[in-house]
N, C-alpha and C positions, 0 to 999 in steps of 0.2 A: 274675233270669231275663231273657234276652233276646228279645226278639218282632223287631228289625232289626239290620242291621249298621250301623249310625248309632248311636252312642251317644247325641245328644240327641234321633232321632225317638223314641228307646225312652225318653227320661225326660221327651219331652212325651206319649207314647200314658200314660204313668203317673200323671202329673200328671191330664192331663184324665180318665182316667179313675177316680184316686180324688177327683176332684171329682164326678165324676158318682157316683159310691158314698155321698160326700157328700150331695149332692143328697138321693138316694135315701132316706137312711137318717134326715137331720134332721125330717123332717114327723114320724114314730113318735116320734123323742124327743125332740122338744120336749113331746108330749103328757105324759111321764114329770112333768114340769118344770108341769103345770098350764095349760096352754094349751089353749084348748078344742079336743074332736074334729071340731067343725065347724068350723073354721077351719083346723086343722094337715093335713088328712087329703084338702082338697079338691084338685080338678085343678088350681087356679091357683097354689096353693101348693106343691104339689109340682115345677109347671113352675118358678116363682120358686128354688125350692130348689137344682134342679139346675142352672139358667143362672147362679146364682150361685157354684154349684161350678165348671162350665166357666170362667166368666170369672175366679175363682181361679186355676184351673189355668193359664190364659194366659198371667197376670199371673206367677204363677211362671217359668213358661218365659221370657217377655220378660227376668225378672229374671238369670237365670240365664244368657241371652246377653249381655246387659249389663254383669253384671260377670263369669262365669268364661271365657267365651267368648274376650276378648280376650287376655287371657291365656295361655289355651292356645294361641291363633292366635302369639302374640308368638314362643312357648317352639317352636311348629313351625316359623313361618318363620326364626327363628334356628337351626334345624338341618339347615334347608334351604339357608339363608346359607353356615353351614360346610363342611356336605355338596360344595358348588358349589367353595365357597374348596380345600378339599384336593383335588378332583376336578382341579380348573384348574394349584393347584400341584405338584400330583404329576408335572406334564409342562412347567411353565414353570418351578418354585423360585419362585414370589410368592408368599409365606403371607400379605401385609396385611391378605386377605383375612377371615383367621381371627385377627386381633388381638383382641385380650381388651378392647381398650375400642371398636372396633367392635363387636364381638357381646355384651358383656354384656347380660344382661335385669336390670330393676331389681325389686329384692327390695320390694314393698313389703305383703308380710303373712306373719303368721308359724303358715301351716298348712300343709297338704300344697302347694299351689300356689306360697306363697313359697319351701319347702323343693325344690322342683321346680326353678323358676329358680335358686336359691341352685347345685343341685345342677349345673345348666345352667351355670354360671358358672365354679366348677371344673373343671368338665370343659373346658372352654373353656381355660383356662389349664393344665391337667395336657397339652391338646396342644399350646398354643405348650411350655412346659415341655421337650417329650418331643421336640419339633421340632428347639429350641433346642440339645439332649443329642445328637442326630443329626446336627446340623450340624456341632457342634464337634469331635465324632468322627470327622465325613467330611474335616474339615481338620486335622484331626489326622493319620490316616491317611493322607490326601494328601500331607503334610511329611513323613512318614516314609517312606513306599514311592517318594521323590522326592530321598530320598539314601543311598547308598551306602558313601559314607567313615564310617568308624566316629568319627573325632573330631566333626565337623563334627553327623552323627546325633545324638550323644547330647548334646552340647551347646543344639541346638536342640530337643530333647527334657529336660531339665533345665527351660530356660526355658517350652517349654507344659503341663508338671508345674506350676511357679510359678505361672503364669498361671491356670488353671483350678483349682487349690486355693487360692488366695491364700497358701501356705505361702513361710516367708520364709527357708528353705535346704534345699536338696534333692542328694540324693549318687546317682548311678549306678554302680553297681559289678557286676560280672561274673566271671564263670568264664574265665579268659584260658591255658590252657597248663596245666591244673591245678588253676592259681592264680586265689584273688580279688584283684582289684583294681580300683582307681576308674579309672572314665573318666573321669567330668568330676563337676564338681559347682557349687556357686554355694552363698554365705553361710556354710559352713563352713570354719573358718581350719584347721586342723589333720585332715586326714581318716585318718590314717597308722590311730586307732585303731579306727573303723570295719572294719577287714579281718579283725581278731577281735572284734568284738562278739558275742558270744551271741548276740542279735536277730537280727543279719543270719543269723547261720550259719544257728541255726534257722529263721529263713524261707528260707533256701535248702535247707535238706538237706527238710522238709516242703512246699516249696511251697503254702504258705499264709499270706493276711497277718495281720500283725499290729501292733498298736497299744500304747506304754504314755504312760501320762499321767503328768507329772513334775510334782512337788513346788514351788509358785509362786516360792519362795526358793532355787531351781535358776537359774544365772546360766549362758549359753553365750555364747561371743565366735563369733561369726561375720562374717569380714573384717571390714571398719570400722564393722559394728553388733554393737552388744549387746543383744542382747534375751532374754527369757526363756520357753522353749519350755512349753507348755502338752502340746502332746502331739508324739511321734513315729511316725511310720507305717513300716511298712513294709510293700510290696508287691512279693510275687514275680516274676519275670520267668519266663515258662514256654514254652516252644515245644519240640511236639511232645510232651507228656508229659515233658520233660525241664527241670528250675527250672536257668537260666542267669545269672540276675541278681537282683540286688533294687535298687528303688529307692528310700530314704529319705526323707522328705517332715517336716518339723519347722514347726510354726506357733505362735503365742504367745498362741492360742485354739484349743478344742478344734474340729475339723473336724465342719462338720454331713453328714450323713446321703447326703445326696444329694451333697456332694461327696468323699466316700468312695466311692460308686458308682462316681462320675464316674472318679473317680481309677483304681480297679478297671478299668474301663472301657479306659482310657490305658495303661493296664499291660499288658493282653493283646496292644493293636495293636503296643505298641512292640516287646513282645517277638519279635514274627515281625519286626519290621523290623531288632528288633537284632542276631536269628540269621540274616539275612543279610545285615548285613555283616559281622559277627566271619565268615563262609563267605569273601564277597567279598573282606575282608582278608586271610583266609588263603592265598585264592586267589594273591592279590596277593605274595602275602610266596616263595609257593612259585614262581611265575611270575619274580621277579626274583634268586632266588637261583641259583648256577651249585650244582647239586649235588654237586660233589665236594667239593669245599672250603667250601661255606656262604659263600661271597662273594657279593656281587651280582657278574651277569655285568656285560659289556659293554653291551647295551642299556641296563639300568636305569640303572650308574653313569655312562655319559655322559650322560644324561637328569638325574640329581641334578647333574652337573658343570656340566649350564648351568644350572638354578636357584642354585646355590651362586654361580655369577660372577655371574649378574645380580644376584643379592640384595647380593655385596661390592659392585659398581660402585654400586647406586642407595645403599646406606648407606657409603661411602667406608672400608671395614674390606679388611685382607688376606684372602690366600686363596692356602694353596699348595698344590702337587701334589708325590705323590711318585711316580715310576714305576722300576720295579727286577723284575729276573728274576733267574731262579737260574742262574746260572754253568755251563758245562758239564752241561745239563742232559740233552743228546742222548748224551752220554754213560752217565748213572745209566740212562737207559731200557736204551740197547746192553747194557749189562754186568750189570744185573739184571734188566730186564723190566718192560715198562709198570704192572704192581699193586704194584711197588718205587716204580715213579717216580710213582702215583699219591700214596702214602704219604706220599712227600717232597714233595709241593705241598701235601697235607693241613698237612704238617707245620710246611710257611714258612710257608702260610694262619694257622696258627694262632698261632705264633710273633709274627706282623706285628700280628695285632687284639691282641694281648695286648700290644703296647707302643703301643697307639693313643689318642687320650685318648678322651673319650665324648664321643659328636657328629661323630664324624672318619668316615668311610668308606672301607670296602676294597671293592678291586672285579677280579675275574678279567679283568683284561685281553685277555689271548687268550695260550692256551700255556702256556709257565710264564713269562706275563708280568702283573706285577699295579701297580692303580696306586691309591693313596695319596690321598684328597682331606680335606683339612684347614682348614675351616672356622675363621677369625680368625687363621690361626696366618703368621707372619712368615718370613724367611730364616732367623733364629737359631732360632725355632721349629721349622721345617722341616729343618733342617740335624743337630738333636739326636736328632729322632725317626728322622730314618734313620740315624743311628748306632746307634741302638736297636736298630731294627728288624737293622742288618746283624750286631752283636753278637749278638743272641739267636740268628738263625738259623746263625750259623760256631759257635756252642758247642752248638746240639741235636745231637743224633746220634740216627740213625733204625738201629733193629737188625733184621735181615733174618735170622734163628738166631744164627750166629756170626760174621756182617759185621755192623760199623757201618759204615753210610754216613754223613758228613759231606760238606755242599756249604754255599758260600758265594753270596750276590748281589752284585751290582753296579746301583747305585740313583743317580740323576738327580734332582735336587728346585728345585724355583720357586716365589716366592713373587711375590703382588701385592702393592701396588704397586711393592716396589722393582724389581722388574724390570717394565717396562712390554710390557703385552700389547694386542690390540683382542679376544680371543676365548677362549672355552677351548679352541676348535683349536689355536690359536698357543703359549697355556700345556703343552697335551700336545707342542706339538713342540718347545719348548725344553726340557721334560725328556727326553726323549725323547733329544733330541742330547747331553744332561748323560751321560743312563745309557751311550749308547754312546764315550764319552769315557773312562768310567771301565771300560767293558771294557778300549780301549785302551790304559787305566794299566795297567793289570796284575790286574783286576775286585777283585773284593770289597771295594769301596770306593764313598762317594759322592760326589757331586762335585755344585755348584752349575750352574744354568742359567745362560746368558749369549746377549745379544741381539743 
């Protein structure tokens, strides 16, 4: 029952007052006890009785500030320490404040009041803990929402997977066109069979993760280590209610609890960073193709044409160009109609990538002019591929009901270093002067640059 709002004015008004009940009540029963009634029942003995109850009761209170008092003063001023500490970092980011061996209180009994600090202590660490888990999620998120490019993303995303699980290979793979396939990945030598695994599939088609534990005498190569996986995880990649990805995670101990969470965690934020840039990539991919023909236009492929020079000049590798139009092509329009002669650009467009090797670029020059870039490839190299390229398109034949149209090109080709250039300006205008050479021959034919 309470008589103040002070809990110890209310357990010294108790004290003193069952001392004075005390008091009160020992003179009657000691007489039980054999004590005579003139001695236990007189005024002086009664006052003795109760003064020595109050000063009982005192003595308990003094007690009970002495040892429970500091105590609870410790356990309040240390949550008024923290209290200040989060208050201060909520607006600065300095938690020092609320470090765990600053603020611990020392456990030294094992009742409610040691159980109190004890509890004090935990909690103390469940928030650095909790802090700690919000930091590395806000730099997480921060790396993620701070790039764009889909390889560069997911690769730097692979490594703070590693990082924050301690797992020792981890696979990103995605919904690309349809299709699954890996972005990037780290400590796995072979990823080809990941794209059918059951695992993945099912964590993709449910959007839910999942974990299986392997058998110790399970050996995995992963790049120049071997180790042997204790468990694999997997977790969904989901944005928007739509599972887009999953991410692999393999360690050679089982993952604890809280870095499963963690992980969980990393897996949501990536997911919105991943579905925009697989957007942003798309974007990119539609932005640089010329739409009729799926070539890169003119902007992009001169823009790869000076990365490709720079990159041959600083590693001393060739690099040649091909540039070639279709032959009387003012013609096919006159005499069929421009969705004829679009047909037949579709037609050499296609023709040309399909005798290109992989790594090479085609690019819609302007018109029905297109130009050829060929990353390592030499004069001899350069010189076969546009034989290629002019064979395939003098034997397609484009049908219109009961016309076939057949048209020929006439193609210009240069390579680095044997022919010496200062620029890839220079490089397109020596082909350039090649291809109209070889109009002059008589077209449908190619003919090498000269300087």
């Amino acid at each position: 029952m309470r008589l103040t709002r002070r809990v110890f004015d209310d357990l010294a008004l108790w004290m003193v007052g069952f001392g004075l009940f005390i008091g009160v009540v020992f003179p009657p029963a000691v007489v039980l006890f054999g004590v005579p009634r003139a001695i236990a029942l007189t005024p002086f003995f009664f006052a003795v009785c109760v003064l020595a109850g109050c000063m009982v009761g005192a003595v308990n209170i003094g007690l009970v500030r002495w040892v429970v008092l500091p105590r609870l003063r410790a356990l309040a001023d240390g949550m008024l320490q923290v209290e200040d500490g989060i208050r201060e970092a909520t607006y600065t980011g300095d938690w020092s404040k609320c470090d765990p061996e600053r603020c611990k209180l020392p456990v030294d009994s094992d009742d409610v009041i040691g159980e109190s600090a004890s509890a004090f202590n935990k909690l103390i660490f469940a928030l650095t803990r909790s802090h700690d888990v919000e930091a590395r999620v806000g730099d997480f998120t921060a790396a993620m929402s701070a790039q764009l490019e889909l390889a560069p993303l997911c690769q730097g995303a692979v490594a703070a997977f590693m990082q924050a699980t301690g797992a020792q290979a981890a696979v990103i793979l995605a919904d690309t066109g349809g299709e699954l396939s890996v972005l990037a990945s780290h400590g796995v030598e072979d990823t080809a069979p990941l794209v059918t695994d059951d695992h993945v599939r099912l964590c993709l088609r449910s959007g839910q993760p999942d974990r299986v534990e392997l058998p110790e005498d399970l050996e995995v190569r992963g790049g120049l280590v071997t180790f042997r996986p204790r468990e694999v995880t997997y977790l969904p990649l989901v944005a928007q209610a739509v599972p887009i990805g999953v991410v692999v995670l393999a360690r050679s101990s089982p993952f604890e609890p809280e870095t499963r969470s963690l992980s969980t965690i990393f897996a949501r934020t990536f997911a919105m960073a991943l579905a925009n840039a697989m957007t942003h990539d798309h974007l990119q991919r539609i932005a640089a193709l010329d739409p009729l023909t799926g070539c890169y236009n003119r902007r992009f492929g001169l823009g790869r044409l000076r990365e490709e020079f720079g990159r041959a000049a600083r590693n001393d590798t060739p690099l040649a160009g091909i540039l070639f139009d279709i032959d009387h092509f003012k013609s096919v329009n006159d005499t069929y109609g421009h969705l004829v002669g679009d047909r037949v650009l579709t037609a050499v467009a296609k023709a040309a990538k399909e005798r290109l090797r992989e790594g090479d670029i085609l690019v819609r020059y302007g018109g029905e002019e297109f130009l050829a870039i060929l990353p390592g490839a030499a004069t001899g190299d350069a010189r076969e591929i546009s034989e290629r390229i002019r064979r395939a398109v003098e034997e397609h034949v484009v049908q219109d009901g009961s016309q076939a149209i057949q048209c020929t090109v006439s193609l210009g080709y240069v390579a680095t270093p044997d022919v010496r250039v200062e620029d890839e300006t220079e490089l397109i205008r020596i082909a350039d002067e090649a291809l109209y050479r070889a109009k002059g021959a008589g077209r449908n034919r190619a003919l090498p640059g000269q300087t």
